[in-house]
Structures are given as C-alpha cells and as structure tokens.
N, C-alpha and C positions, 0 to 999 in steps of 0.2 A: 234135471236141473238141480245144482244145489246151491241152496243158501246160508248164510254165517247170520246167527239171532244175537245179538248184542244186546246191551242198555247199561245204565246207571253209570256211563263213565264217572259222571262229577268232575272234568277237567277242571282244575285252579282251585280245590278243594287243601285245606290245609287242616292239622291235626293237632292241637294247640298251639298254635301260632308256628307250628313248621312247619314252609313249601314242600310241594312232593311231585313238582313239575318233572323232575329227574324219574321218577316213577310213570308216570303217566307219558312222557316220553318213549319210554322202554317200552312199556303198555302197546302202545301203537305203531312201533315201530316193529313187534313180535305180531301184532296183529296184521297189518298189512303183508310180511311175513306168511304167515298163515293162510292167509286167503290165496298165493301163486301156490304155494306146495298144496293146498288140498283143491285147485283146482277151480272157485270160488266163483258163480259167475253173477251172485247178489249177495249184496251187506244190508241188514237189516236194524237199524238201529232205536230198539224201542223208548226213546225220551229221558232223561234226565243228559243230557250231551256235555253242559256245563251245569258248576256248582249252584254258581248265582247268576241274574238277570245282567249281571255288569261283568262278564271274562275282562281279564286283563289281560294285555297286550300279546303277552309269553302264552296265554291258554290260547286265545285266536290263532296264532300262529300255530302250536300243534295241531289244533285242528281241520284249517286250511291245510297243510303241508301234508298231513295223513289224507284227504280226500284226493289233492292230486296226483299221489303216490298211486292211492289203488285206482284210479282213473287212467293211469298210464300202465294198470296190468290187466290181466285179462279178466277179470272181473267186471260186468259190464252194465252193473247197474248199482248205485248206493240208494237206499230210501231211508230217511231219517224225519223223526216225527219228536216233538218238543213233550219236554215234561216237565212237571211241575217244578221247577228250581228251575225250568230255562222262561227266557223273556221270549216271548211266540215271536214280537218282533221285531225283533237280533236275530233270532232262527232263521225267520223269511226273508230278510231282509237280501241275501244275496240268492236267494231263489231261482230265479231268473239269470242268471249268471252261470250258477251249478248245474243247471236243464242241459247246459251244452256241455259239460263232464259226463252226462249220463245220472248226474245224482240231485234225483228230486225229493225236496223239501214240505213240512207242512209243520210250518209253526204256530198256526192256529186254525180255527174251523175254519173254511172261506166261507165268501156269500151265498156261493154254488155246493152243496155240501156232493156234489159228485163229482166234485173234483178231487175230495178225500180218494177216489177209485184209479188209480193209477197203472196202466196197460204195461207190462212191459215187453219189449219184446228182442227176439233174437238176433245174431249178427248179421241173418237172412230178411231181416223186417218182419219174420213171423210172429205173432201174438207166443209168449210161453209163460206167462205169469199175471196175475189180477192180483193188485194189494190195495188191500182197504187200510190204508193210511190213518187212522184216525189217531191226531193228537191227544194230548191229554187236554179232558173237557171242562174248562172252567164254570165254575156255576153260572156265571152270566150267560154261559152259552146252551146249557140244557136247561133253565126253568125260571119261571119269571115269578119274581117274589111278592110277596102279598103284606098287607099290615096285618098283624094279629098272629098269623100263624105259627104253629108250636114246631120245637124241633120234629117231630113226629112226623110234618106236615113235610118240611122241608126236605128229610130225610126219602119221604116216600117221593117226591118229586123229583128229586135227583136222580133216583134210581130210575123214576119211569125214564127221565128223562136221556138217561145213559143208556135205555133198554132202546128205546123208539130213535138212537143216535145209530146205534149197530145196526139196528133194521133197516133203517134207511139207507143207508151207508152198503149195505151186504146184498139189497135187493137191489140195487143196479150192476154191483158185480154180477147179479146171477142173471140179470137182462144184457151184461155185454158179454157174458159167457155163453148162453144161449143163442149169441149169433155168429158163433165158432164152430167152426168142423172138427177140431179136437176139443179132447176134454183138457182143459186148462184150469189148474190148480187155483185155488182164491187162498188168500195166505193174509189174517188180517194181524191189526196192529193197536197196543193199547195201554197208554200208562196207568194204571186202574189199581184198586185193592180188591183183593176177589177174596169173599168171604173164608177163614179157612186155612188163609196164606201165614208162612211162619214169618214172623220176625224176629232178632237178637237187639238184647238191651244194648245199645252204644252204636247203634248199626248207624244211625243219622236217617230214617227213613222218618216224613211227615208226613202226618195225619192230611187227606188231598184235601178236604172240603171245612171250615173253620165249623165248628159246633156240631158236626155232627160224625156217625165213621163215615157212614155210605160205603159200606162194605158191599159189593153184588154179589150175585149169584152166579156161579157155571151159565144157568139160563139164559139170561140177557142174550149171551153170545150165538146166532143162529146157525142152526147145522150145517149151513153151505160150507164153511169155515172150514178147510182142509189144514190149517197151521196158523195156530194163535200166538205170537210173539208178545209178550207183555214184559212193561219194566215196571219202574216202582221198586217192590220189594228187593231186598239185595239178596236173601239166601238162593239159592238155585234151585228149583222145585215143578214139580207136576201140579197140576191144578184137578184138583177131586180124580185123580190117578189115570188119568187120560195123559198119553203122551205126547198129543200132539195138540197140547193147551201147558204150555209153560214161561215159567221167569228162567231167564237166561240168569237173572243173578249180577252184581255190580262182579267189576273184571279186579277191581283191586280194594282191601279192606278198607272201610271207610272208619271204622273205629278199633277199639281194642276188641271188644264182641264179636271184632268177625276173626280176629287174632288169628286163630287156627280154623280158620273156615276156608276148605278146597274150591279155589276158583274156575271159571268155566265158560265157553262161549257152547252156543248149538251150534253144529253141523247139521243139515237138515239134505237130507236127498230124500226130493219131491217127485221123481221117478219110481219110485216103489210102492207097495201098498202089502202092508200097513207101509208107513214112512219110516226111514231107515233116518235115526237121529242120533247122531254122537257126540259125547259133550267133550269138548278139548279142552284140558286142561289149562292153566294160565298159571306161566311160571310167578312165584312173589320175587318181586322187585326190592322191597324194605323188609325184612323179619319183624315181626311186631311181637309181641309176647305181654301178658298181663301174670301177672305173679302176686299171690293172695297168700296169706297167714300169718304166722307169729313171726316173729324177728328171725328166729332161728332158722324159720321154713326160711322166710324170705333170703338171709343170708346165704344157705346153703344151695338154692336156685343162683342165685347171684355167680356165686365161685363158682356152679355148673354151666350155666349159659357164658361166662367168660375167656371159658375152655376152646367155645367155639371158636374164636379167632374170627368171628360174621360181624357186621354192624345190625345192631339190633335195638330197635325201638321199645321202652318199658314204660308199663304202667303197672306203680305198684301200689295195692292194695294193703294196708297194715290192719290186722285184727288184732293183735296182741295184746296182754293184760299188762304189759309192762311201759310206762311211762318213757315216750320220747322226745325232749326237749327239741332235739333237731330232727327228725326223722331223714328228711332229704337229706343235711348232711353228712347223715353217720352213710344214707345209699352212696353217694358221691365218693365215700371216702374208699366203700368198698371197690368199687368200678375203675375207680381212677386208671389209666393206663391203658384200659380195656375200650373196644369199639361198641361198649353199652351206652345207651343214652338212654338219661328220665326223662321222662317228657312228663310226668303225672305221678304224684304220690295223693294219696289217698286214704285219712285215718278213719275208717268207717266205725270201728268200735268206739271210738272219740264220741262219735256224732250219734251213733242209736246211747250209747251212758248219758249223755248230755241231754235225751230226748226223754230218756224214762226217766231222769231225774227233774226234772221241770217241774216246779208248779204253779196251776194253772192262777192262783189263786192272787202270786203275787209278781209285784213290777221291780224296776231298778229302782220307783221311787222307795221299794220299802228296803233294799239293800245299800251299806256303804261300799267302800271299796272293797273291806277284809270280810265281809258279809260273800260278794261274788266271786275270792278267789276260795274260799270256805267251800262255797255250791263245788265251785269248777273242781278242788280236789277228793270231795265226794262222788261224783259222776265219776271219775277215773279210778276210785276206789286207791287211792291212796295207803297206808302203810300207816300206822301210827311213827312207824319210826325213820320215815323220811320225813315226816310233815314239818316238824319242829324248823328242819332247814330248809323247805320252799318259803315257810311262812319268812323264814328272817330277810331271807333272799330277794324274798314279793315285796318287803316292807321297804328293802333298802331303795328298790328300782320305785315306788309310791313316792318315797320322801323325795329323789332326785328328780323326779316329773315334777313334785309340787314346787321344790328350788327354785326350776328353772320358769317355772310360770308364775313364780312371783318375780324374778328379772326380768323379764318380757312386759310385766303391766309397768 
C-alpha cells in the first residue's frame, strides 16, 4: 500500500497583501496529478489545510474541488486531520458528508477519543491500514488548568498531556490490530512541535500553545507507530534521524525564508521493511527571491534576475552605508519593464543605526524638531558635507507644515 504525507497547505494565505490562490490552485491540481501517476491509494493530510479559521469562498472551493478530484481516481482513501490555523469546526463540519467520498475528517478530538482510530480498508473490504488520526491538540483538550500555576507547571502538563493523548489513541490501534490475521501497518498523525525541529525566520510557523514552547520529545510517540506524518513545521525533515518519523514540509513557500527552500510531499510504500519513502519534489509555482546588501549588490542582482524573463516576487533587504531618500523608488525604476515585483523593501541598517544611537535617558519632550532630525542624521552617519543641504531642505518642509497649521486653526 502506498501513501502521499502532506500538510501546511495554508490555502487563502497571502504574502503582503498579495493572493496566491493561482498558486495553490496549481499546487493541487499537480498534486491530484500525482497521486494517479504514482499510483496513490491514501492521502494523508497532516493539519494546517487552511490559513485561517474563516477560508474565503475561492479557498473552499479549491479545496472541495481537489477532494472530489481524487475521490473520482483511484486513490481510495483521503484522511485529513486540522491544525492550528484551521477552525476544528469548519474542518468537521462536512464530515459526514465526505464519509461517503472515502475521505474522513477529524477536526477536533471527539467525545470518543477512538474514534481518532480509523480502519481503512481495501476495494475487497479487507482491513490494509490503521491511522491514528489525531488532530492538533488544543490545550483545553489535554489539561485542565489550575489558579496559581507557573509556566513550568503548565508546560509539564501539556506535555503529559500530549503523551497520555498518543497512548491512548495508539493502544486501541494495537487492540484492533490484534484482532487481525495480517499484520496491518498503524500510520499515526500529528500537528506537533517535536523538540529539535528546524525552523526558518519568515516561515509563518506559530508557537501551538500561548506562554509556553511545549516542545515534545521523540518519546511521547509509542513504538507501535510504523509511519509518523506530522505537519506544523514547514522545512522537510526527519525527526531525531528515523525515517519513518517526519514533516512532510509546507508544499509552497510561505515566506521569503523559504525563498529557496526545495519543496516536497512523502511517498510512503508501507509494503516494505524498512519502508520505502520518496520524497517528490513540488514544482514552484511563484519564484520568490530575497536579495540583501549594499545598493550596488542590490542593483547588480536586479539587472541579473531581469534577464530572466520569469515573474518573480522580491524582497529586498538594504544594508548600505549610503543614504536612500526613496529606496522603493530608485527599486521600481530599476525593474520597470521587467516581470519583477517588490512586494517588500526593508532598510535594516536604518533601524540597528537608529537602535545603537538611542538614548535611554532621553524623550521627544527633551527634543525640538531640529534636535530629532540632528539624532536621525547621526544614526545614518551623515557626511559633514551633505548635512548643510538636508538641514536647509528639513527646515524648508518644517516651516511649510507649520504654514499650513496655522491656516487650518
């Protein structure tokens, strides 16, 4: 039997205020794809499915549309389980509904936590898979809170709490496996941070539990466990170098930090031992690109990436010692023509000059106006021989502000 391990789509996710439904379209349309050419006969989808708790109308519809796609191919089971960025229930909600696609849902713990344990079986009605379903577990749902108690407290409770979730959850798979004539693989599921796990700065992955990490351990998860599917994390990775304990990895970059990060679904053939796991590549749908340094760097990247003739998403990063009145504009002027888009400029060296120059000591009360443009062309380290004409420059645009607030009263 082989399965396809997914997660972190984030359908209807945007990237400073631009859609990228035309991507996430693509996305599932390659994916579905995918699952007939390699033969696919379960999709695993470990929780983040949507951005936010409220999809808009465009993200529902992909997502519906990709479920009765592979539901009409030979693919014969979908199990998707909610993650932190989904509302449990919008997840559940059409539950009941999808049973008879073949693709069942678990958008929050139930009341019966064995019902997290889902049989599935083949086009003969025979048992060929056990999945321990488990959503991502809200606090309300693993440990009950106390007055008084320190983070420490809390932290060690969640954990038990997430430990004694999988035991429970893992020991009726191994009491319905137990009542089988074959050996039938258990394949669990879990949106979790597992101690250890990388992440990239810009990725958009949240902290799951407010105040505290709750980071777990390898341990928690008990050995019955022949294939651990976990989302959360976006990079693609093994979990403490066991292959068959991994993040699938978000399928399309959520920020500039994943820019150049190679994306990837598992293949999983559960017929073999050890298991036979492939990861498939995921073509990029947007080109993203971050570009860092002096003007010059910057510039010379610019005319490089425009060469391409690609449509390509930037975020540029300015270090430079040199004084940029317009920064975005002078980018725009270079690009013009070209299928570059900023989406993000970013004066870092502005802001650490700005930060080391600060003192603690004093307010705006104790500055006038020619006092804080004084600080501001200190921190940028100024030139004695520009100064002369920003200051005349600053004064002019001061007096015309002042003008026009004495017409106003």
């Amino acid at each position: 039997m082989k399965i396809l391990h997914t997660a972190d789509w984030h359908i209807g996710r945007s990237l400073y205020n631009h859609k990228r439904y035309e991507e996430f379209e693509a996305f599932l349309d390659w994916l579905a794809h995918v699952i007939i050419e390699e033969n696919i006969d379960a999709l695993i989808v470990a929780g983040d499915v949507f951005d936010n708790s409220t999809p808009s109308n465009r993200s529902q519809e992909l997502y519906y549309r990709f479920l009765c796609k592979v539901a009409a191919s030979s693919c014969r089971h979908v199990v998707v389980t909610s993650g932190n960025h989904d509302s449990p229930s919008f997840l559940n909600a059409p539950k009941d509904l999808l049973r008879f696609l073949d693709v069942h849902v678990v958008g929050m713990v139930p009341e019966n936590i064995d019902d997290e344990v889902i049989v599935l079986n083949d086009s003969e009605g025979a048992p060929e898979l056990i999945v321990c379903a488990v959503p991502y577990l809200r606090d309300c749902d693993i440990r009950i809170a106390e007055p008084g108690e320190s983070f420490q407290d809390k932290d060690r409770k969640l954990i038990d709490g997430i430990r004694k979730h999988y035991q429970v959850v893992c020991s009726k798979a191994e009491e319905i496996k137990s009542t089988m004539e074959q050996n039938i693989p258990i394949v669990a599921m879990g949106h979790i941070f597992v101690a250890g796990g990388k992440t990239i700065e810009g990725d958009g992955v949240r902290e799951l539990y407010v105040g505290t990490l709750a980071h777990v351990g390898s341990d928690i998860f008990p050995q019955c466990i022949d294939y651990l599917a976990l989302g959360h994390l976006h990079v693609p990775q093994v979990v403490y170098g066991n292959q068959a304990m991994r993040y699938s990895g978000s399928p399309i970059a959520m920020g500039f930090g994943e820019a150049s990060q190679e994306k990837s679904v598992c293949i999983v053939d559960l017929s073999d031992t050890p298991l036979n796991i492939e990861l498939k590549r995921v073509p990029t749908f947007q080109k993203m690109a971050r570009i860092k340094g002096s003007w010059e760097a910057i510039t010379a990247r610019l005319e490089e990436l425009s060469l391409s003739e690609e449509s390509i998403w930037l975020e540029v990063v300015y270090e430079g010692d040199e004084v940029k009145g317009d920064l975005r504009g002078d980018i725009e002027a270079i690009i013009e023509g070209t299928r570059l888009k900023v989406l993000r400029v970013k004066n870092t060296r502005i802001i650490e000059r700005v930060l080391r120059s600060t003192k603690i000591e004093e307010t705006l009360d104790d500055l006038d106006v020619n006092d804080v443009f004084l600080r501001c062309m200190d921190s940028h380290e100024i030139p004695d021989t520009q100064r002369a004409g920003l200051l005349s420059a600053y004064g002019e645009m001061v007096a015309s502000v002042m003008e026009a607030d004495k017409k106003a009263e």
